[in-house]
PAKOL-44266 format. One line per field, with one value per residue (C-alpha): residue in one letter; x, y, z. Coordinates in pm, 1 decimal. Layout:
<pts>
res: [A,...]
east: [X,...]
north: [Y,...]
up: [Z,...]
</pts>
This chain:
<pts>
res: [X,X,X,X,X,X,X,X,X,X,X,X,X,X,X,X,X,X,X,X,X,X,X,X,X,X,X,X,X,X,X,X,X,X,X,X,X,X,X,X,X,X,X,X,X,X,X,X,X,X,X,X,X,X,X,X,X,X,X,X,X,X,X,X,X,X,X,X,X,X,X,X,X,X,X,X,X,X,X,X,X,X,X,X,X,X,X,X,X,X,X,X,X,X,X,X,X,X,X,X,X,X,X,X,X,X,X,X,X,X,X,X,X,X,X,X,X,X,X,X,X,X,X,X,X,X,X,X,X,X,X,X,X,X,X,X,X,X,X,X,X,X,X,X,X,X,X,X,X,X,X,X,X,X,X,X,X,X,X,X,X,X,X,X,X,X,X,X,X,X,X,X,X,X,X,X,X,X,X,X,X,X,X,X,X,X,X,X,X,X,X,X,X,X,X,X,X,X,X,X,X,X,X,X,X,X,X,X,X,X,X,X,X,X,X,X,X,X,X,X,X,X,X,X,X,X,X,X,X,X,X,X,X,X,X,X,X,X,X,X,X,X,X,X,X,X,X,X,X,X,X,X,X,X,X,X,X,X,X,X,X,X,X,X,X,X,X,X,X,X,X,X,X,X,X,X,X,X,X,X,X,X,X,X,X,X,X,X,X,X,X,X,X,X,X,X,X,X,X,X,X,X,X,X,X,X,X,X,X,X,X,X,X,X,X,X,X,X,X,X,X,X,X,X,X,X,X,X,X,X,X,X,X,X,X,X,X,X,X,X,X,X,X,X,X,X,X,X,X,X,X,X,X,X,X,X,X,X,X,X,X,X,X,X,X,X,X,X,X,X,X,X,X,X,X,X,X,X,X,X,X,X,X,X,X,X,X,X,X,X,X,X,X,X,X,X,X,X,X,X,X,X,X,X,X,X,X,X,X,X,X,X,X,X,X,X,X,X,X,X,X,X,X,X,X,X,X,X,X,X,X,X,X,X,X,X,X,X,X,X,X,X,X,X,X,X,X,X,X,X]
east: [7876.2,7819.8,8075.2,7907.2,7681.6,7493.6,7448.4,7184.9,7196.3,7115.3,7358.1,7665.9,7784.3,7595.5,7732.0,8067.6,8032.0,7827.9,8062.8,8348.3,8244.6,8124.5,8492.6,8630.8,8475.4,8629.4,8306.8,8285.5,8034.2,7954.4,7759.5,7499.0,7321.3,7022.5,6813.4,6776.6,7129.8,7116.5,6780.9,6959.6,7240.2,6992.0,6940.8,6814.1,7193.0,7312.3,7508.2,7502.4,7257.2,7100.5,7085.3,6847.2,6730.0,6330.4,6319.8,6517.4,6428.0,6307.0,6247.2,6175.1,6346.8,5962.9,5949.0,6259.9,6146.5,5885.1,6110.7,6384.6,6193.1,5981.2,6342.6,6395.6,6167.2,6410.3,6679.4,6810.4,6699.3,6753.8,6575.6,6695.2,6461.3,6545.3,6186.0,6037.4,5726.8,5589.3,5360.8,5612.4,5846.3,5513.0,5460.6,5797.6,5857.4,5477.0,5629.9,5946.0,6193.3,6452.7,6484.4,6401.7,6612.7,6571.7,6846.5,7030.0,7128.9,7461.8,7720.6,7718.6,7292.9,7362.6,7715.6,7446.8,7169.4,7375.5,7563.9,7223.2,7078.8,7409.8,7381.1,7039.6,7112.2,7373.9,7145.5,6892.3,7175.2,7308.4,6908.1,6849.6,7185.4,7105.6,6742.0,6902.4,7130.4,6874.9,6654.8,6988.9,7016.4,6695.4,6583.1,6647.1,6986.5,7307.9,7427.3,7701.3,7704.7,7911.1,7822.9,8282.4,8288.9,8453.0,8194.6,7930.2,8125.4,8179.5,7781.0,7741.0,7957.7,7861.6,7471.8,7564.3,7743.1,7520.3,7343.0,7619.0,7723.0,8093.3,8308.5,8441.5,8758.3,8740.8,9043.6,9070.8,9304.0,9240.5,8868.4,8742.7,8437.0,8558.3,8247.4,7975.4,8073.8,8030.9,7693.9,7568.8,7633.0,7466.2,7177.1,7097.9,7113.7,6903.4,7115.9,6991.2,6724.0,7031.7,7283.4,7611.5,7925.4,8193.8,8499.8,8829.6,9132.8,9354.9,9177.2,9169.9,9433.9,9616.3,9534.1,9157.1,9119.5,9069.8,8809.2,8628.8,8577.0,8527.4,8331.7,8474.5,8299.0,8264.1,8581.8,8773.5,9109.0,9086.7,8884.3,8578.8,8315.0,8012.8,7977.0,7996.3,7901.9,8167.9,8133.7,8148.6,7834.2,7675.6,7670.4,7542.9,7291.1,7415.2,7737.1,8094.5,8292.6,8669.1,8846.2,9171.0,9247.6,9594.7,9629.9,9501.5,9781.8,9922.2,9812.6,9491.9,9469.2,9538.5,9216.7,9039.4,9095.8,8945.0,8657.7,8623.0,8675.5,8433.8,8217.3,8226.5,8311.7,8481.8,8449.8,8731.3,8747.5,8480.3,8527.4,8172.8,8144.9,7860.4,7747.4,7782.8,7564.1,7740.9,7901.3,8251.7,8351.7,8710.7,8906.3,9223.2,9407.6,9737.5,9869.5,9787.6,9972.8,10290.7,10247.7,10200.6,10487.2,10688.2,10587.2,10383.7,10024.9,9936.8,9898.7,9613.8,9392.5,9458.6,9332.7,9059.1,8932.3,9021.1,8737.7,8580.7,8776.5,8644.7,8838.1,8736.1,8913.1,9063.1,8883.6,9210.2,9034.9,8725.0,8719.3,8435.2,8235.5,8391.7,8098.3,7802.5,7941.8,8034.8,7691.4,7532.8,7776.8,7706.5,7293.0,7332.8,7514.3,7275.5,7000.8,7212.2,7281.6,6948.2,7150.3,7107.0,7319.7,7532.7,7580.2,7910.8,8063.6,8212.0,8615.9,8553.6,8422.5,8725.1,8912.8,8780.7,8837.3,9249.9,9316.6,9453.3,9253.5,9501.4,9217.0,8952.7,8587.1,8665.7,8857.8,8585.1,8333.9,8518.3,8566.3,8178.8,8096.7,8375.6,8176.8,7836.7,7948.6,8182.2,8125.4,8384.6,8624.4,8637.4,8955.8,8764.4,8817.2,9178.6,9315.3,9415.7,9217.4,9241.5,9591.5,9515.4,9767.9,10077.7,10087.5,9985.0,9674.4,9719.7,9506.8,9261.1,9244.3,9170.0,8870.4,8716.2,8704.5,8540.4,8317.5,8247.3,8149.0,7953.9,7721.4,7662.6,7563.7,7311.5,7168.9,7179.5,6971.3,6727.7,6658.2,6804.0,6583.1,6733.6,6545.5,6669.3,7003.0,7026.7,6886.5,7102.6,7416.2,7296.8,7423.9,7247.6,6999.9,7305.6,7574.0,7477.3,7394.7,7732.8,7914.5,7706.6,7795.9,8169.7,8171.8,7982.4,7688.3,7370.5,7043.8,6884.7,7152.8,7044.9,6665.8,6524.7,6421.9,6801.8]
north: [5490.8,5181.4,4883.2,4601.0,4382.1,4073.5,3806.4,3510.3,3265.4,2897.9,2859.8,2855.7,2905.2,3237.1,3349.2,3330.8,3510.6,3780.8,3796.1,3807.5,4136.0,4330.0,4239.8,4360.3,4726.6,4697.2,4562.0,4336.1,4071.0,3783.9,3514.5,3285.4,2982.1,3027.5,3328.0,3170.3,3264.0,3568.5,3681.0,3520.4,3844.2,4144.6,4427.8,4747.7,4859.8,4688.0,4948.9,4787.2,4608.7,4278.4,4106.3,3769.2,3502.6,3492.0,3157.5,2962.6,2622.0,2684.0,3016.2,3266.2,3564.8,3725.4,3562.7,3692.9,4017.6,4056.8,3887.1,4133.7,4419.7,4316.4,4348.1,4692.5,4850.2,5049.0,4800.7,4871.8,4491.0,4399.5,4083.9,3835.2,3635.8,3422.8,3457.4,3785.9,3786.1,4142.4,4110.8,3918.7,4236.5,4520.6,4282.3,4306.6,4679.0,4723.4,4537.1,4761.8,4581.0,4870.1,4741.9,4439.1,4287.6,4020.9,3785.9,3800.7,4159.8,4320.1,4425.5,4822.5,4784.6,4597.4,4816.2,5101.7,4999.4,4856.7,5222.1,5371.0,5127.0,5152.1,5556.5,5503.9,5321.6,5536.4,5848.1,5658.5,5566.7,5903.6,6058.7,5849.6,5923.6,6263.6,6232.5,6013.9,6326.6,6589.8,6387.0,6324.2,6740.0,6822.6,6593.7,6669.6,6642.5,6734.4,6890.0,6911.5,7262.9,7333.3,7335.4,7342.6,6999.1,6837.9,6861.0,6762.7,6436.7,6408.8,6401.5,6160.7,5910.7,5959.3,5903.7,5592.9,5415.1,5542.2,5247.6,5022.4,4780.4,4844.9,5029.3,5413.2,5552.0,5936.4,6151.4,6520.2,6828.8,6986.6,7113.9,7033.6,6888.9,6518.8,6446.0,6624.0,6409.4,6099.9,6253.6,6272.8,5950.3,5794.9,6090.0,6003.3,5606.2,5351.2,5378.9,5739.3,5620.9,5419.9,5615.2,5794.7,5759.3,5981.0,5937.4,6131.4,5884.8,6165.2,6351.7,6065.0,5971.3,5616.8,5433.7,5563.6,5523.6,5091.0,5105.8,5378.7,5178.2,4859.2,4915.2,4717.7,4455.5,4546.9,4506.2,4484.9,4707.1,4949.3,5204.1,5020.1,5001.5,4932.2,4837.5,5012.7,4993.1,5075.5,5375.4,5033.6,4829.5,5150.5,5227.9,4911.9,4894.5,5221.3,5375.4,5439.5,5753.5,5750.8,6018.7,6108.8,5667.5,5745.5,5832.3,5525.0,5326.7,5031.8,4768.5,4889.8,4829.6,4513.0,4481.2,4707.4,4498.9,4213.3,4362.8,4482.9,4123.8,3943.2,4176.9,4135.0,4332.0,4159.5,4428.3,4410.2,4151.3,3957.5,3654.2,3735.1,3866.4,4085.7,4056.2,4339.5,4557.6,4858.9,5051.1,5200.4,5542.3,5653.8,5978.4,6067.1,6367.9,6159.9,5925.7,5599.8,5361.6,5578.9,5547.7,5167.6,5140.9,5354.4,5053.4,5355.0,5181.1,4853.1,4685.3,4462.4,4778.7,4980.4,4784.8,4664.8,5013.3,5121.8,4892.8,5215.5,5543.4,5909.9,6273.5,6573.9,6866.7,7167.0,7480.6,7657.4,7360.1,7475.5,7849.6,7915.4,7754.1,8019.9,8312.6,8081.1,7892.2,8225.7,8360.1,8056.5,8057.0,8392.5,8347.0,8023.2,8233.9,8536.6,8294.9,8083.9,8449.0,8642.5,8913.7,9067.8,8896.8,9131.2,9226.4,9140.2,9366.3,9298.1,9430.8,9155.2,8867.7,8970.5,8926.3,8569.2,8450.6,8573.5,8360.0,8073.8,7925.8,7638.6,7604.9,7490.9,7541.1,7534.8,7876.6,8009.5,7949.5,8063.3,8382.2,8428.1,8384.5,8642.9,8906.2,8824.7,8878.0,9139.8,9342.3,9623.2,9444.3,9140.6,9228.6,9127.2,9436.1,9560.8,9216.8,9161.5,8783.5,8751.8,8809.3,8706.6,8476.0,8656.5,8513.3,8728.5,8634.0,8670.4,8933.1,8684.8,8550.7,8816.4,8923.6,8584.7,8599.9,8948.6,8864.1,8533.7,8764.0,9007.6,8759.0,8563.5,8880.3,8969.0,8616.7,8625.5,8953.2,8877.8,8527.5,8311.5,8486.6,8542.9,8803.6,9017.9,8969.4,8993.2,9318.6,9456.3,9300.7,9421.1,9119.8,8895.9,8634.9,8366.8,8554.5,8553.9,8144.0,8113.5,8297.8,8116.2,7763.1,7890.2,7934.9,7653.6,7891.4,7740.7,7976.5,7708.7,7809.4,8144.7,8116.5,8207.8,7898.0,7825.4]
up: [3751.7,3919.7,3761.4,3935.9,3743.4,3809.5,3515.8,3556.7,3274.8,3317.4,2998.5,3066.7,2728.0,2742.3,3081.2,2945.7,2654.5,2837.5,3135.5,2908.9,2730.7,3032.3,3188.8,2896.5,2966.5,3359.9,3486.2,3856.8,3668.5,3891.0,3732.7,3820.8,3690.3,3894.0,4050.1,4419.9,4512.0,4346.8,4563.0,4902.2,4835.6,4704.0,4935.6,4932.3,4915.7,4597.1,4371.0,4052.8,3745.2,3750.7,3413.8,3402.8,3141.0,3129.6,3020.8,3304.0,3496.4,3902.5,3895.6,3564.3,3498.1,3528.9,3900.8,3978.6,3877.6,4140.3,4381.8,4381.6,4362.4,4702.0,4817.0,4652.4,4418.7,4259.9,4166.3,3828.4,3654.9,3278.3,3132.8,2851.0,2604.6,2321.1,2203.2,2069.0,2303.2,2275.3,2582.6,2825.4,2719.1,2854.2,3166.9,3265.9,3224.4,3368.7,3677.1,3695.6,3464.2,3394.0,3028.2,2821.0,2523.3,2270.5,2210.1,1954.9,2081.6,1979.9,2217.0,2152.2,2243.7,2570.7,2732.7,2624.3,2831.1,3121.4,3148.7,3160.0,3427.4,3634.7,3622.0,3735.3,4021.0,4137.1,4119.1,4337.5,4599.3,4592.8,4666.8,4930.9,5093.5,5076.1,5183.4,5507.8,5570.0,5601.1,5801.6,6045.7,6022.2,6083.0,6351.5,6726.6,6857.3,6722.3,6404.0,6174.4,6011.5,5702.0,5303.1,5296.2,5087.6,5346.6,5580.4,5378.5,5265.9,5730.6,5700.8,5435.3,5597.2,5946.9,5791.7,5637.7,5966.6,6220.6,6248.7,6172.4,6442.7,6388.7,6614.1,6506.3,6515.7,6484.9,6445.3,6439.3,6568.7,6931.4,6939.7,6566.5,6799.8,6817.3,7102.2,6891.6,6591.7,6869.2,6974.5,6608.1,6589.0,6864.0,6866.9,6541.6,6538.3,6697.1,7010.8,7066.0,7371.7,7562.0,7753.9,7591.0,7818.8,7803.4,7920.1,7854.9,7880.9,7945.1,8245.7,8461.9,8685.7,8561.4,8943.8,8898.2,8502.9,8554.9,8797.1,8643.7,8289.2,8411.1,8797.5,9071.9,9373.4,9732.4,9856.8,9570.2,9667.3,9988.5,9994.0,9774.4,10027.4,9795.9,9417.3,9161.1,8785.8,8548.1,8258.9,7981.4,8183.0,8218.6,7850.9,7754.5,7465.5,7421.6,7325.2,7539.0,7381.8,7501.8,7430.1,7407.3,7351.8,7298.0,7659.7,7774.3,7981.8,7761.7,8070.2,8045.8,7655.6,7674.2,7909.5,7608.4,7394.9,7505.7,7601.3,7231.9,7094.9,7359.4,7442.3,7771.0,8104.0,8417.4,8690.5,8930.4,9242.8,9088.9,8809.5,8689.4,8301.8,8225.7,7861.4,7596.1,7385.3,7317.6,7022.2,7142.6,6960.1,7000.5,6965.6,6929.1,6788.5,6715.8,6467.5,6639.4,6333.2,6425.8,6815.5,6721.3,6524.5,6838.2,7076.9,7247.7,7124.0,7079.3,6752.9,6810.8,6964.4,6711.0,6377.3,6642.1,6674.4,6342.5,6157.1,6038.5,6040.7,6035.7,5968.8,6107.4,5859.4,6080.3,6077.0,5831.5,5597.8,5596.3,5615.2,5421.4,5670.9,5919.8,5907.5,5923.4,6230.0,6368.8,6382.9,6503.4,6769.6,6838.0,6805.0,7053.6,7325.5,7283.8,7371.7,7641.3,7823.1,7743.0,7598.4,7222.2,6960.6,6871.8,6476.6,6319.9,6138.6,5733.1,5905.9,6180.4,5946.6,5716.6,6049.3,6079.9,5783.1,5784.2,6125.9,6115.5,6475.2,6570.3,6810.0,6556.5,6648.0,6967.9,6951.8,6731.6,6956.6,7300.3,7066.4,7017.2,7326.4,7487.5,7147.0,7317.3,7676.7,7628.1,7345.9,7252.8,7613.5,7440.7,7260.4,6860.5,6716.1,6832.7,6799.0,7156.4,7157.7,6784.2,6584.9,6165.0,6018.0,5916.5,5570.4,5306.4,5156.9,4757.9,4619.3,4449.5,4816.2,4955.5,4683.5,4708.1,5083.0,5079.4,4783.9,5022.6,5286.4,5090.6,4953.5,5258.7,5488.3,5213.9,5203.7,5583.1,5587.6,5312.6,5505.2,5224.9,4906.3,4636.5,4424.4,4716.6,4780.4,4366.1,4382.8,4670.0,4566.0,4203.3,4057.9,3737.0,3883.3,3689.5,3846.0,4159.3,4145.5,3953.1,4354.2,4556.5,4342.4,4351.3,4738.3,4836.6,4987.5,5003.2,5092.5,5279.6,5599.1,5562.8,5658.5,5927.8,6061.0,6066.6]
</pts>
């Protein structure tokens, strides 16, 4: 529930009392002897309840009313009147008051109905969150698969900043898909018609790295016969990825760095500064705050590019998620190659799900693709490109993994219905939504429009 709360009272006497006893229950109560400042600060992202005096000089409570909910028709809004005016009470709930109540009111009523409006609010946050995130999934462009709850909290955040102006930090092991987490990101944001530059800090050679970021003049060093635009001018309005950041030389941060304060680009052998629109993503697969603190990364760049900060979990975190990104892997090659996607076996998914892929989704992927192009020679099913972790799964492991796997492949061959994966897996219609609530499955991956 929500703890924030807004309290308009044009007596002050009032507004301490009031804000007084919401404190008291660990409410954030910020008061306010007039509505005007109050509308100046709504948006259509507020998290908490609104609680206003009708009867208040410059503008009413009922005027605020309609004010605030031009500005959000769903905000959770309580009204306050010291006179018991039946049809000012019906015109403010007919105009979308959440409640109304007559002073004198006792404490117990009002902590009731503000709880009630506050778990309101957060349910309507929470829906349109979620209805932003399956718009991001199914639109065009990339996607984020996973129902592991790690990856659906990656997709709530990711939804929420995409259109943020602020720069992104994204960390993540070797091949957890650092650049498609980028890609979502700008596909999905209102940067997704200007260009996405990529540019690995680590693959390019320190004497080249300068001029490739930030384009050079004719005649800048030897060797520069014409001009050229840099990767950061040629991303602007649109977004630069740089990978691998922690490679970057520490000259060259220094250089970063103002560019990420000034928003501006100075190619080289020219004084000229070309103005800025673009959103910089980094990546890096190290601890930048203990490179910092080594001397081996700057300070200043790092909280810079650490404004908003995003996790991808290693596949051994997620690996429930392991069979349904299998097969899409496998269904995406078998397309790519124009050869028949080849049927995976309940000993090989069992396989899948005992490694311990210090590759991440990478490794899982390369692994498809060597199944769809080389069938029985691609080593899956003797082990030679796949060895299982050595530890010993426990036996309740090991049943929930199979009983993972069993319930999956009959959602995956009944298309996502239930009534007949039920009836193969002969399970109770309860039991078998009590497995697929246990395992995080959701039938919605399983149809065939997936």
């Amino acid at each position: 529930m929500s703890k924030k709360v807004i309290f308009i009272d044009d007596e002050k006497s009032i507004r301490d009392a009031l804000g007084q006893t919401l404190e008291i229950e660990d409410y954030d109560v910020s008061l306010f002897s007039s509505a005007k400042p109050v509308l100046a600060e709504l948006d259509n992202h507020f998290e908490g309840v609104i609680i206003s005096d009708i009867n208040m000089p410059e503008i009413d409570g009922i005027t605020f009313l309609k004010r605030a909910l031009a500005i959000d028709p769903e905000l959770s809004i309580i009204l306050l009147t010291g006179h018991g005016d039946i049809s000012m009470a019906v015109e403010a709930m007919r105009l979308g008051a959440y409640d109304f109540l007559e002073k004198p009111f006792s404490t117990d009523n009002l902590l009731d109905v503000v709880k009630r409006a506050g778990d309101k609010r957060e349910l309507i946050l929470e829906n349109r969150e979620l209805r932003r995130e399956l718009e991001a999934q199914s639109g065009p462009g990339p996607r984020i698969l996973g129902n592991n709850p790690k990856i659906k909290q990656l997709r709530r955040i990711l939804t929420h900043i995409k259109d943020a102006p602020a720069d992104v930090m994204i960390h993540g092991e070797t091949g957890t898909g650092k650049e498609l987490v980028a890609r979502f990101l700008h596909d999905h944001s209102i940067r997704h018609d200007k260009p996405f530059v990529a540019i690995n800090c680590g693959a390019i050679p320190e004497t080249m790295i300068e001029s490739e970021l930030f384009g050079f003049e004719s005649g800048a060093f030897t060797g520069a016969q014409k001009k050229r635009v840099g990767k950061i001018a040629h991303a602007n309005g649109g977004t630069l990825f740089l990978d691998e950041i922690e490679s970057m030389p520490m000259a060259l941060q220094i250089k970063m760095l103002r560019v990420l304060e000034e928003r501006k680009v100075e190619p080289l052998g020219t004084n000229k500064c070309v103005d800025l629109d673009v959103r910089i993503i980094a990546a890096t697969k190290e601890d930048l705050r203990i490179k910092s603190d080594k001397g081996e990364f700057r300070d200043d760049l790092y909280y810079r590019l650490n404004v908003v900060s995003v996790e991808i979990p290693p596949l051994r975190e997620r690996k429930d998620d392991i069979p349904m990104l299998f097969q899409n892997f496998v269904r995406s090659a078998s397309t790519r190659y124009s050869i028949e996607p080849t049927a995976i076996t309940l000993e090989q998914q069992q396989k899948l799900l005992e490694h311990d892929w210090p590759g991440n989704v990478r490794e899982l992927r390369n692994l498809a693709e060597r199944l769809v192009l080389m069938g029985d020679a691609s080593g899956f099913n003797d082990g030679e490109n796949l060895h299982a972790d050595q530890t010993l799964l426990s036996l309740s492991e090991r049943v929930n993994q199979f009983e993972f796997t069993l319930v999956c492949d009959a959602l995956k061959r009944h298309n996502g219905r239930l009534k007949e994966a039920q009836e193969e897996l002969g399970l109770a219609r309860k039991t078998l939504y009590d497995k697929m609530k246990k395992h995080n499955i959701d039938k919605d991956d399983f149809k065939a429009s997936h």
